[in-house]
N, C-alpha and C positions, 0 to 999 in steps of 0.2 A: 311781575304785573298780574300773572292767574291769577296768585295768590291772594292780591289787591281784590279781585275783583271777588274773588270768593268771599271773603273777610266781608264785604262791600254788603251784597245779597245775602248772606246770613244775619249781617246785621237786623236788616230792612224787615228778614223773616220774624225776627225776635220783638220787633217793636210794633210790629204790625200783628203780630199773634200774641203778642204780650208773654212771652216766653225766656226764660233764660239762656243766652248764646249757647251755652255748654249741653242744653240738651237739643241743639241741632244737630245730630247726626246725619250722614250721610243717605241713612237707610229710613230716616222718619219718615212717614207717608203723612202727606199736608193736609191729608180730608180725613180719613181717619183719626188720625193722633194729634194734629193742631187743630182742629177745625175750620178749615178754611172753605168757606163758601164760596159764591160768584160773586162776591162783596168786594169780601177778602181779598178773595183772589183780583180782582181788578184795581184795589190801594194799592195790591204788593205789587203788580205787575207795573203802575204806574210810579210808582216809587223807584224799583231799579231804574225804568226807562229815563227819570229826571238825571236820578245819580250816576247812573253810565252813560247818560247822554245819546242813547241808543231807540229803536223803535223795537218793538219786539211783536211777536207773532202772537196773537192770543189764543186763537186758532192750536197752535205747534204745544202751547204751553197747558193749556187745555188737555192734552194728551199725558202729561208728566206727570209723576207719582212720589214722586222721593222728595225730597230737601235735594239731595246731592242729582238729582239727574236736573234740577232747575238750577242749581250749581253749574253743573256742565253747558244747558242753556244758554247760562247769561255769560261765560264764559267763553263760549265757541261765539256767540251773535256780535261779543265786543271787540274780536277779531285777537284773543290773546290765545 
C-alpha cells in the first residue's frame, strides 16, 4: 500500500509541475528545482487530498522541502 501511495503523490507531483515521473527523486527540492509556488503548492496539496481521500495539514506541509520528505507526508497522514 506505501508503495501505492507514493506512486500516487509522485504522480500528482509530475502533472502538476509538468515534469517527467523519472526525475522525481527523493532529494528534489519542490521550490528550488520544480518551481512550486503557493499556487502550486495548493493544486498539489489539493489534488493528493481528493486522490488519498485524506485532509492534509498545509500548515505541516509548508515546512517540507524534498519530493521524498512530502512522500513520507502523505504517506504517514494516509495511515500506511
Amino acid at each position: 500500500m506505501a508503495v501505492n501511495i507514493r506512486e500516487k503523490v509522485r504522480s500528482v507531483f509530475a502533472e502538476v509541475c509538468k515534469v517527467d515521473i523519472e526525475h522525481l527523486d527523493d532529494e528534489v527540492r519542490v521550490r528550488e528545482e520544480l518551481g512550486i509556488d503557493s499556487i502550486l503548492g495548493l493544486q498539489l496539496l489539493a489534488r493528493c487530498e481528493v486522490i488519498l481521500g485524506i485532509e492534509v495539514d498545509e500548515a505541516a506541509c509548508a515546512e517540507l522541502e524534498t519530493v521524498g520528505q512530502f512522500l513520507d507526508y502523505f504517506e504517514s497522514a494516509s495511515g500506511s
